[in-house]
ZASE-709172 format. One record per residue (C-alpha): x, y, z; residue in three letters. Coordinates in pm, whole numbers, padded with zeros to 5 digits, always signed. Example, Ala and Ser with C-alpha at 12.3 -4.5 7.8 and 13.67 -1.06 7.14 Angstrom:
# ZASE-709172
+01230-00450+00780ALA/+01367-00106+00714SER/
# end
This chain:
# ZASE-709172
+00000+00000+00000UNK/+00093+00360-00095UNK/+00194+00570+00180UNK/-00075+00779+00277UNK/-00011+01143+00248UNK/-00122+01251+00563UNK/-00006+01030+00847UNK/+00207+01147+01150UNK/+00129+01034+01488UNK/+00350+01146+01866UNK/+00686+01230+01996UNK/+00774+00873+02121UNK/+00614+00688+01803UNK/+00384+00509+02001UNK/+00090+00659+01855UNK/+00037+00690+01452UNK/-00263+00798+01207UNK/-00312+00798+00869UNK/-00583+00934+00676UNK/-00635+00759+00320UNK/-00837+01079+00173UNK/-00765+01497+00177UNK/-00891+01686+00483UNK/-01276+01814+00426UNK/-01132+02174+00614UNK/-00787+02270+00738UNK/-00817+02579+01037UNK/-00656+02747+01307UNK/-00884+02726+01642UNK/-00799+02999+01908UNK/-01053+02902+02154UNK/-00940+02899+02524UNK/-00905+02494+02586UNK/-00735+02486+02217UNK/-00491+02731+02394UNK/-00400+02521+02720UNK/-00425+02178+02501UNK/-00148+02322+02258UNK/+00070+02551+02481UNK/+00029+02799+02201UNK/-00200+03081+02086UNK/-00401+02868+01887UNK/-00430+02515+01764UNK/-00350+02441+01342UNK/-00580+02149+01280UNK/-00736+01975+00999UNK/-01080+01774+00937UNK/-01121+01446+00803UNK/-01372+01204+00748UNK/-01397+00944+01065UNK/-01424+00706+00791UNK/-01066+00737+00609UNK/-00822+00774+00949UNK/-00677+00509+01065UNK/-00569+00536+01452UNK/-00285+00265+01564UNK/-00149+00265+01915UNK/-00222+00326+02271UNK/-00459+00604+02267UNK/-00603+00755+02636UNK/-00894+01022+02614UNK/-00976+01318+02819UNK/-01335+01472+02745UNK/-01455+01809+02798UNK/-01738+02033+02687UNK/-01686+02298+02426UNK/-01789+02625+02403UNK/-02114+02503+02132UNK/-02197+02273+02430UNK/-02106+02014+02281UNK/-01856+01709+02459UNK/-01555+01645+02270UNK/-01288+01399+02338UNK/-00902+01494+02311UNK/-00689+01188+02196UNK/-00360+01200+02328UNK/-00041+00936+02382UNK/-00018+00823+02746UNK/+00369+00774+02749UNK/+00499+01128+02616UNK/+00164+01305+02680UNK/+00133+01468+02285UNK/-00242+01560+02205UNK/-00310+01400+01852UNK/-00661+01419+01824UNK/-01001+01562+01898UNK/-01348+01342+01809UNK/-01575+01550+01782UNK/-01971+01571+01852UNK/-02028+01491+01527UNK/-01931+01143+01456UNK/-01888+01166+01110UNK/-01559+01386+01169UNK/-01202+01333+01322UNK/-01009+01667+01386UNK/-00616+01610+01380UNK/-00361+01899+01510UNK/-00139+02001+01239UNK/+00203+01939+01418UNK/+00173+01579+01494UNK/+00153+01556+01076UNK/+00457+01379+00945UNK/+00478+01689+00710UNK/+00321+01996+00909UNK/+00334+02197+00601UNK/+00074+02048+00491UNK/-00178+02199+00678UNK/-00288+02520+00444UNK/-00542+02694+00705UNK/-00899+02857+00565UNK/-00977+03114+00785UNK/-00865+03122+01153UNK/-01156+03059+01449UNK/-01286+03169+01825UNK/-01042+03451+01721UNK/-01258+03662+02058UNK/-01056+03426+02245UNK/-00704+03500+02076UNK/-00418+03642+02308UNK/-00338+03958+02248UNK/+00045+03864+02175UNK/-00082+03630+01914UNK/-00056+03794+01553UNK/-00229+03552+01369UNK/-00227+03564+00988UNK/-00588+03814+00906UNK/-00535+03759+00537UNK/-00757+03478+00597UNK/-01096+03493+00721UNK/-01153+03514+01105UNK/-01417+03440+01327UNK/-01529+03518+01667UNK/-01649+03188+01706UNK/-01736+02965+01439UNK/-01809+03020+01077UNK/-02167+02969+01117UNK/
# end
């Protein structure tokens, strides 16, 4: 089989993904638990269909609810800690963070969300579109 164009997985190795199709959206989120997940201003993710990821390893959740009230669950690897994932409350959908991509350039963001929530030391691109929350 082909390797799959967008696969990457943690630090330690002990987690991997690959997705066999293109991401359905690529974004930046800036909402508050996006912030304290990542370590960061914001958190560069991209959307694929549940269907075409493939999730190998040792996986631990942690689930919270999101601003849309809706629960979400963070994957993560237990042994080095490195979020990888969020399911979202819409089945369909897996939501991967950017930088655990084998080749993080390959995450082309569409507009940038929950920007009310973006730190004020955070100059995020505003070429793209921006939202306060989401885009509708």
């Amino acid at each position: 089989m082909a390797q799959a164009r967008y696969a990457g997985g943690c630090a330690c190795k002990s987690v991997r993904f690959e997705c066999s199709a293109d991401p359905v959206r690529m974004f930046n989120c800036h909402c508050t638990h996006c912030q304290r997940t990542t370590g960061s201003g914001y958190a560069p993710v991209l959307v694929f269909s549940r269907d075409t990821v493939k999730l190998t390893g040792d996986i631990k959740y942690y689930s919270w609810t999101a601003d849309s009230g809706r629960i979400l669950k963070r994957g993560f690897c237990p042994t080095c800690g490195n979020p990888i994932f969020v399911l979202v409350a819409d089945p369909a959908f897996c939501v991967v963070y950017a930088p655990s991509l084998d080749d993080p350039k390959l995450h082309k963001p569409e507009n940038q969300r929950y920007t009310r929530s973006a730190q004020p030391w955070d100059k995020f691109d505003q070429t793209i579109p921006c939202y306060e929350t989401g885009p509708g």
